[in-house]
N, C-alpha and C positions, 0 to 999 in steps of 0.2 A: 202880149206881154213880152217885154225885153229882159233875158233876164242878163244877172249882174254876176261877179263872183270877188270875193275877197276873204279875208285873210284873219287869226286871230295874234294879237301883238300884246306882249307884256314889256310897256319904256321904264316900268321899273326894273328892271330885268338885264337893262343896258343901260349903258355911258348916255347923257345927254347929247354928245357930242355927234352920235352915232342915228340919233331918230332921222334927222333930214333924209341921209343917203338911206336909210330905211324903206323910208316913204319914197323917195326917188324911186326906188327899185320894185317896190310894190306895182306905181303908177305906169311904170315900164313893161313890167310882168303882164298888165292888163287888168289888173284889179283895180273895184274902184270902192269895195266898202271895206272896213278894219274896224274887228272888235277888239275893246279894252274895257280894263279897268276891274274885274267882276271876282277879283282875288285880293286885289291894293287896300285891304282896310286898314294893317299894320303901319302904311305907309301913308295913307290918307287921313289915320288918327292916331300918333304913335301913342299918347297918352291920352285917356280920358278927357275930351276937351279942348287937345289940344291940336287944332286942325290946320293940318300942311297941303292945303290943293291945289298950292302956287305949281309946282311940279306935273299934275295932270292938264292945271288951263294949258301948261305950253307946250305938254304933248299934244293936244287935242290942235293946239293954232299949229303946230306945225304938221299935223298930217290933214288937216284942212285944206290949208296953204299947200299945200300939194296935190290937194283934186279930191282926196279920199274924202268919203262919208263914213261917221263914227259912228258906232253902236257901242252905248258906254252902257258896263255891267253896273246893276249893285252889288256892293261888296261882303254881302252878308254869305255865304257859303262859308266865308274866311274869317268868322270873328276874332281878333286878336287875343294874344295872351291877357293881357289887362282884362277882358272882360269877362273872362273866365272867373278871374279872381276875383270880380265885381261879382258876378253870377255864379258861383260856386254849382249850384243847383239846374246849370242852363243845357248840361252836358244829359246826351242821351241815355236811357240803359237798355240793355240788350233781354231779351227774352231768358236768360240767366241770371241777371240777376246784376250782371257788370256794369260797370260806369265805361262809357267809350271816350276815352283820356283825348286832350288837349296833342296833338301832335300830326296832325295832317290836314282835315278838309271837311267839311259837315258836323263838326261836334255840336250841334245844337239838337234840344229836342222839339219840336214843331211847337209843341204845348206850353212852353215855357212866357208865360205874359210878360215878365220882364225884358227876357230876349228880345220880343218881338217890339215891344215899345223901345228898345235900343235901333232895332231897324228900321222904324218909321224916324226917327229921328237923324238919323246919319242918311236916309236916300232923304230926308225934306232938304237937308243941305245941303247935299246934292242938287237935289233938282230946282234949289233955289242960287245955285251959281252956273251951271250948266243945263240950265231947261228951254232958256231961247239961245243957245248958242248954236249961229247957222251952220256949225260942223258937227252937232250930234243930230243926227237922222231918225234913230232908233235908240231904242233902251232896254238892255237886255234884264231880268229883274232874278237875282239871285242866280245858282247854277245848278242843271240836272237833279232836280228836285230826285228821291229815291234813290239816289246811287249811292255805294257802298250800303246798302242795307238801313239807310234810313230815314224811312218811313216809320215804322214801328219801334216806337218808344214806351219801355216800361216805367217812366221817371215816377216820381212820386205828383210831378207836373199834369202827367198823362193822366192819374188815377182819378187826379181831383177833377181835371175837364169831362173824364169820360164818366165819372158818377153825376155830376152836372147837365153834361149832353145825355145822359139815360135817363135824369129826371125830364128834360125838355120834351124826349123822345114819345115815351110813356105815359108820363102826366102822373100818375101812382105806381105804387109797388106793387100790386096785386096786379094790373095790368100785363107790368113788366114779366111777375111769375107767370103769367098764362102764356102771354106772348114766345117765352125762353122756353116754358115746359117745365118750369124749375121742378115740379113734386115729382120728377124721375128723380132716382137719388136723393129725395128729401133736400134738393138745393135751392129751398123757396128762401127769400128776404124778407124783411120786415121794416128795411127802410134802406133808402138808397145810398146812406153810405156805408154800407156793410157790404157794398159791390167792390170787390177786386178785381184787379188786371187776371187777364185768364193767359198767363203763365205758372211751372212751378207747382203743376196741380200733381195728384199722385198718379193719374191716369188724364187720358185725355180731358179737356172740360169740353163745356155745353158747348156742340156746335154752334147755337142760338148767340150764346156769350161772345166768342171768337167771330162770328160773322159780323156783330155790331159793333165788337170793339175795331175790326176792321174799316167797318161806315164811317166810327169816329174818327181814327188816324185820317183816311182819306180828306175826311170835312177837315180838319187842322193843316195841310198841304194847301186844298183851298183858299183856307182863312190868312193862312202866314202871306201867301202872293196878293191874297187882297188887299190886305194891311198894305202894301207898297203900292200897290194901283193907285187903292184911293191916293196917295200921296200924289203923283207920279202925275195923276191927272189935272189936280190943278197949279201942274209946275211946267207941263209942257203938251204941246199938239202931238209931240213924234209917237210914231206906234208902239209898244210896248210887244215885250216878245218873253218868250221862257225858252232854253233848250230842252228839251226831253229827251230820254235814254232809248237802248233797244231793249226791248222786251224788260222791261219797267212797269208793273202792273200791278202793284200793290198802293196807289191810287191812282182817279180817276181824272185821266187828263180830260176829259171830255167836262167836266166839273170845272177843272184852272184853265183851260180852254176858253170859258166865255167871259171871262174877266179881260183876254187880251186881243191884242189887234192881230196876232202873227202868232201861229207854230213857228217853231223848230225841233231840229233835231240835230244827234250826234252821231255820224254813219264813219263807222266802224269794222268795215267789212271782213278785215281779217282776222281783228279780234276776238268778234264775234262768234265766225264759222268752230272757232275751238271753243270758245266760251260759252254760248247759251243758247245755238241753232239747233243743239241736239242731232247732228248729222251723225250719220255712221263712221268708224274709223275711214272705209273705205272712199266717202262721200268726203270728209275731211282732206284726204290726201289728193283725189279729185281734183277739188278747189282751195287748194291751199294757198294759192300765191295771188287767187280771182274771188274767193270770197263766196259764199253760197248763191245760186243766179237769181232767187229769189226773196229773201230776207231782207233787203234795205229795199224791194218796191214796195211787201208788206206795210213797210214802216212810210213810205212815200206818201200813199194812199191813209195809212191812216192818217198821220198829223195834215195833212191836207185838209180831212174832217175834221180835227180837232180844232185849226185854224180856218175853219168854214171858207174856204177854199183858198185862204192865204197862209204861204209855208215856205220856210226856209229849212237848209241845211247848214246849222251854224258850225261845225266843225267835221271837214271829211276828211278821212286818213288822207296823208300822203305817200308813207313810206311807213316801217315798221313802228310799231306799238310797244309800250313795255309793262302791260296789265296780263296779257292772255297766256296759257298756260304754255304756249309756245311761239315766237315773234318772225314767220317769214317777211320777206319782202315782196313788195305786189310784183307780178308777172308785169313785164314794162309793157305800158298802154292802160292798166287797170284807171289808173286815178282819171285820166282822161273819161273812162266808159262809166264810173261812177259817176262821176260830172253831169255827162249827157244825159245820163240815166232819172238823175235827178230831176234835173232842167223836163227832160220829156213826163215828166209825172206830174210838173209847173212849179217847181221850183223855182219861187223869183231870185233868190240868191245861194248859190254853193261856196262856202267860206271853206277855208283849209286851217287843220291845227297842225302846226303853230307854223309863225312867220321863220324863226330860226332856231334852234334844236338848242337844248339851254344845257349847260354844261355842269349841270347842277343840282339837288333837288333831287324829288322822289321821281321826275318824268324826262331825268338825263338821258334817258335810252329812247325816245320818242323822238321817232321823227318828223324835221318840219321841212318846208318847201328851202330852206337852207340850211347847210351844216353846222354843227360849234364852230365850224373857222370861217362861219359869213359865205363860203363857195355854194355854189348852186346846186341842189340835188335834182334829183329827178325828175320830181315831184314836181318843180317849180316848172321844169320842160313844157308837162303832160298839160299845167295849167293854163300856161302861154299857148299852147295848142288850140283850145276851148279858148280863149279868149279872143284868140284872130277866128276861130270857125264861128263862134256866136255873134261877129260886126257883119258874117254874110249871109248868117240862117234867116236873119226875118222874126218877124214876132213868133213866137212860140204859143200856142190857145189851146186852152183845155177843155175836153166837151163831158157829159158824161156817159159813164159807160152802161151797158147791157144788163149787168150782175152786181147785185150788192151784199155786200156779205158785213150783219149785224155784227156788232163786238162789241161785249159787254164786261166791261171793269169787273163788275159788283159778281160776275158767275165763276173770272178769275179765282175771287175771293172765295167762294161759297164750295167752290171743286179744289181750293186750295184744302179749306177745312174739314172737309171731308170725302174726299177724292172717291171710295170705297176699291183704291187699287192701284197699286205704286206708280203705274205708267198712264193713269189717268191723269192727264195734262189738257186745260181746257184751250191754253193758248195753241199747242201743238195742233190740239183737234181744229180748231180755226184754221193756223196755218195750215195744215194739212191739204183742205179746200181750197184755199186761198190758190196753192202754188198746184194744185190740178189744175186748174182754168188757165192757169201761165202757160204751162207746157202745152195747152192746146191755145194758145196765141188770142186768148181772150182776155181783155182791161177788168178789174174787177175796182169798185170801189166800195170803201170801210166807212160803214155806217155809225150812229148808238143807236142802242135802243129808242125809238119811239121817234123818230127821224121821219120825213117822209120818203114815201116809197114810190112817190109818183115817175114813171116816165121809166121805171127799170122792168126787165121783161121776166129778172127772173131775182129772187131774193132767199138768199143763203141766211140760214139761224142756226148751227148748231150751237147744241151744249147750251143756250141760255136760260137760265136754271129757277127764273119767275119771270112772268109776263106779270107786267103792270098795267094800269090803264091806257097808258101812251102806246106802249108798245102793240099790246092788246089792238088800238084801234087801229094803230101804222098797216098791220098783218090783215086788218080785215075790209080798210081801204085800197090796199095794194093792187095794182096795176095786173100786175104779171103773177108764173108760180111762186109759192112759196115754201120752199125746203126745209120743214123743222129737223129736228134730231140730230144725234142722237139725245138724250139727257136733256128734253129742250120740253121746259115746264112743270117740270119733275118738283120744284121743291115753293111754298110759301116763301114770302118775302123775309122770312124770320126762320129759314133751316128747318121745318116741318114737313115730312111729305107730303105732294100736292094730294086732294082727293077731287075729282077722278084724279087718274095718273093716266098721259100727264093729262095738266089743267090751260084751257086757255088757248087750246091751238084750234083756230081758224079752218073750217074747208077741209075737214080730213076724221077720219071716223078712226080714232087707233086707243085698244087700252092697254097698258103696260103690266106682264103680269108676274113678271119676276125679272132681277138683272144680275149680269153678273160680271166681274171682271177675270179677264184674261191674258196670262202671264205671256211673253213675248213668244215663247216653244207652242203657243196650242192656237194658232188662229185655226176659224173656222172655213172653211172652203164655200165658196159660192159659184152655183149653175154657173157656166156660162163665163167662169174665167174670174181670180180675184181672189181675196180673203176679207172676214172679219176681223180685226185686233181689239185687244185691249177692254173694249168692252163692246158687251152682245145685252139687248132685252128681248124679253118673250113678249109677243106682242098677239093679241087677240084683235081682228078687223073684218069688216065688212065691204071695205075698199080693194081695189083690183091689186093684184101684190104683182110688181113690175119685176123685182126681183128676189131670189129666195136662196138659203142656203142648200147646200147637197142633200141636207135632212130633209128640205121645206118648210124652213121655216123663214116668216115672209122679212125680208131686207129693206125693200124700196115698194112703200107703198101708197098710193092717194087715187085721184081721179082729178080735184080739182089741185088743191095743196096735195104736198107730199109728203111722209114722215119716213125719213131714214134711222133703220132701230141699231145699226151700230157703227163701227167705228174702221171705214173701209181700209185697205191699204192701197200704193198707189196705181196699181194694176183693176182694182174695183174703182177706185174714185175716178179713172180714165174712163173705165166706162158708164158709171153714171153721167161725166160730164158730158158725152156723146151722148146719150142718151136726152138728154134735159135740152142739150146745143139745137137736138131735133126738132124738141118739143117744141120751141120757143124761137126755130130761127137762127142760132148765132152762126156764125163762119167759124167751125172749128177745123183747124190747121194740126199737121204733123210738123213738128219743130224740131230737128235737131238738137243732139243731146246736150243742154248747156246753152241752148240759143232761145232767147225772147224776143216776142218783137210787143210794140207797144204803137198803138197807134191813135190819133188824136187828130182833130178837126184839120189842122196845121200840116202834120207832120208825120212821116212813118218811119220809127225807129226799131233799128237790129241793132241786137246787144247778144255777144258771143263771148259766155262766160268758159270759155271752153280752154285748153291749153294749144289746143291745134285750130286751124281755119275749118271752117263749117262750109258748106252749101247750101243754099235756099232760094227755093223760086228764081233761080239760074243765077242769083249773084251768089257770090264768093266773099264771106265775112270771115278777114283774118284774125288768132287766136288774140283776145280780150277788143279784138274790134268793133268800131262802130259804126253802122251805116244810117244815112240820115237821107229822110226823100221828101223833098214836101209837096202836099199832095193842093 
């Protein structure tokens, strides 16, 4: 694979006069794709009806006519003032009870039928003037489905679909009450429209209720992107793509995933590190100007899966941000190592947001690969860097890796609703594992549940919180070990405890016999160097305990599979990893603090998220540097 890198461009945003030398200078920089279009609905429809796309054909012919390959948005993220007014009812509401007003960027509720028949209708016109045009390549469909918090919709739209989706689900009401538990609390039904949204209650409601109105939201993210697929597909060949967020889990991309031809994603590294990495203050200041070292591979490796092994990065920082609660600028060289960083994960293209920094608007402080006055920023430098190194690197091939680590939407969901303990985070406890294996210079790839597991030597499950039949038989075909826990199997697919506990796990003799969580001040100490956090189970086994706490009580324990009962921190999960690296074979490496390496069929990459130069295996990787060897 060769990959590509380009750019994101708004021509309504500028002078007509101004696209050519645009595009000239794009074509110059080295870029050869350019997204548009995925915000222009005011512009593309100023009045109901009344359609002006004379203006996009002749952006589209002049950045063609220039080399570029388009990836044109649909513009539904943006629905106009007018349709508001049309759909009074289309606007989201929030778990309060609020209407989320017309004045920015996603005001729509997923559920809304009207809506969505406004957006099969404006992308059919779309892609019935631009579906064979040889300069659109790609079609990007809507924008970061879930960001600013909307996914979950209380509308009166929601109520009606998700009393609908509960009779579909159920089949009866008497079902549904067994299924929920409802005669806790005398909260049985009697017919399914007397179901309400499960906010607003006097105390928590049914976890049962909240998990499936969760499934439902999810299924409506789903439905909204198919709704434009189907369109999409019989208008054009080119591949269809979604961008997706960081740490965005509140639906299942792995579900809007098999509807398109291409992930993407929106890599965000600085923003992020303050915003949602959950790093320590100290780890913040660390990497403040380099971005967490591990956080945008996480997300590499996943959409990779989600896009069954084809994935883009449709917009990467260049320069400062104006979302996160604090806006450094990258350590100069960053956006280069994010690049390569990408590309080495197989990234076929890294696009940068935005083409020029707009002087305007709620994202005036966002920077792009050029300034409000058209000069060239940094950003554009580091690109032009990558674009003359990637005409001499050679095809870039991705193989797969050793370790697979399952991740599951639907347990996000289920340890959202009932965590049993404030710092119980199921994505953290993922990443957690995730970025042990980094630091010891091992590839890891992100599965779903019920995935095959052929060909990997060693397979990571925590925290996923029902084994289904798929899943179930992935774990008991599997190749190599299998790492359940902690919390892994613990609950029915409906919020009931599993019985046994857990239920479902494969090659491992373990029963759970109390749990508990634990506040940041009280981990548990373990033999042999380590701690437990957050959460610890008692666990009763007749399997060899590999590892135990100071008390003895057993931590890491299997023969064939293995169930780890809590929740290590990263001085315990080092040595598990070494541990398992034994069992199974892998090359585990001492890495320098802030340094990755990443290695692939092709290629072997160092990545030195570090602020100063590192050392390794005698070369010398200067601070946010990149070493590239191919093998």
């Amino acid at each position: 694979m060769k990959p590509e890198l380009g750019v994101c461009y708004y021509p309504e945003h500028w002078p007509e006069e101004q696209w050519a030398d645009d595009a000239r200078r794009m074509v110059e920089a080295g870029l050869t794709w350019v997204r548009i279009g995925e915000f222009a609905w005011s512009r593309l429809e100023p009045k109901p009806g009344e359609l002006t796309f004379d203006w996009l054909s002749r952006a589209i012919e002049t950045l063609g006519v220039a080399g570029l390959k388009v990836v044109l948005g649909t513009p539904t993220a943006t629905p106009p003032r007018w349709m508001v007014d049309k759909h009074p009812d289309m606007l989201a509401v929030d778990a309060e009870g609020r209407v989320r007003k017309f004045g920015s960027r996603r005001h729509y509720c997923f559920s809304h039928q009207g809506y969505i028949a406004e957006c099969r209708r404006i992308v059919t016109l779309l892609g019935k003037t631009f579906g064979e045009s040889p300069h659109v390549a790609a079609w990007q469909i809507d924008n970061e489905y879930g960001c600013h918090d909307t996914t979950l919709s209380y509308s009166s739209a929601a109520l009606d679909g998700f009393r609908d989706w509960c009779a579909e689900r159920y089949g009866d009401i008497g079902a549904l009450n067994d299924a929920w538990g409802n005669v806790f609390w005398s909260m049985e039904y009697s017919a399914f429209d007397q179901i309400e949204l499960p906010n607003l209650t006097v105390t928590e409601p049914n976890p049962a209720h909240v998990l499936a109105f969760r499934r439902y939201s999810s299924d409506q993210v789903v439905a909204f992107n198919r709704a434009q697929v189907e369109v999409l597909r019989d208008l054009t060949e080119a591949p269809l793509i979604h961008n997706y967020m960081g740490k965005i889990t509140d639906f299942d991309h792995f579900a809007v995933g098999k509807d398109l031809d291409i992930a993407s994603w929106d890599s965000y590294p600085l923003g992020f590190l303050l915003d949602r990495v959950g790093a320590s203050e100290d780890r913040q200041l660390r990497y403040l100007r380099q971005g967490d070292p591990d956080f945008q591979a996480f997300h590499h490796d996943l959409y990779r899966s989600v896009g069954k092994g084809r994935w883009w990065v449709m917009e990467q920082q260049p320069g400062p941000v104006n979302w996160a609660p604090h806006n450094p600028a990258p350590l100069p060289g960053m956006v280069r190592l994010w690049t390569w960083e990408a590309i080495a994960h197989g990234a076929e293209v890294v696009s940068y947001f935005r083409w020029r920094q707009v002087p305007f608007g709620q994202e005036q402080m966002h920077a792009g690969l050029l300034g409000h006055d058209g000069r060239d920023a940094r950003g554009l430098k580091e690109a032009g860097e990558v674009a003359g190194e990637l005409s001499a690197c050679g095809s870039v091939e991705q193989g797969r890796a050793s370790v697979a680590l399952v991740f599951d939407y639907a347990s996000v969901w289920a340890w959202t609703v009932q965590p049993q303990g404030e710092s119980f985070d199921y994505f953290a406890l993922c990443f957690s594992a995730y970025r042990a294996f980094r630091r010891a210079g091992v590839s890891v790839d992100i599965v779903e549940p019920g995935a095959s597991l052929d060909g990997y030597a060693l397979v990571l499950a925590p925290g996923v919180f029902s084994l289904g039949d798929e899943a179930r038989a992935a774990f008991d075909d599997a190749e190599g070990i299998v790492v359940y826990g902690p919390r892994c199997g613990a609950k029915t697919d409906e919020m009931s405890i599993a019985l046994p506990l857990p239920a479902g796990l494969s090659g491992v003799d373990v029963r759970v016999s109390f749990v508990e969580s634990l506040p940041g001040a009280a981990p548990v100490p373990v033999r042999g160097g380590g701690t437990v956090r957050h959460w610890a189970e008692a666990i009763e086994t007749d399997d060899p305990v590999l590892m135990a706490t100071e008390a003895g009580a057993p931590v890491l324990v299997g023969e064939r599979n293995l169930y780890l009962s809590g929740w290590p921190d990263d001085a315990l999960w080092d040595r598990i990893v070494a541990h398992l690296g034994e069992a199974v074979g892998l090359d585990i490496k001492t890495l320098p603090e802030g340094v990755r390496l990443r290695e692939i069929p092709s290629h072997r990459f160092l990545f030195n998220y570090g602020a100063g130069s590192a050392l390794w295996d005698g070369e010398e990787i200067p601070a946010a540097g990149v070493l590239i060897r191919p093998l």
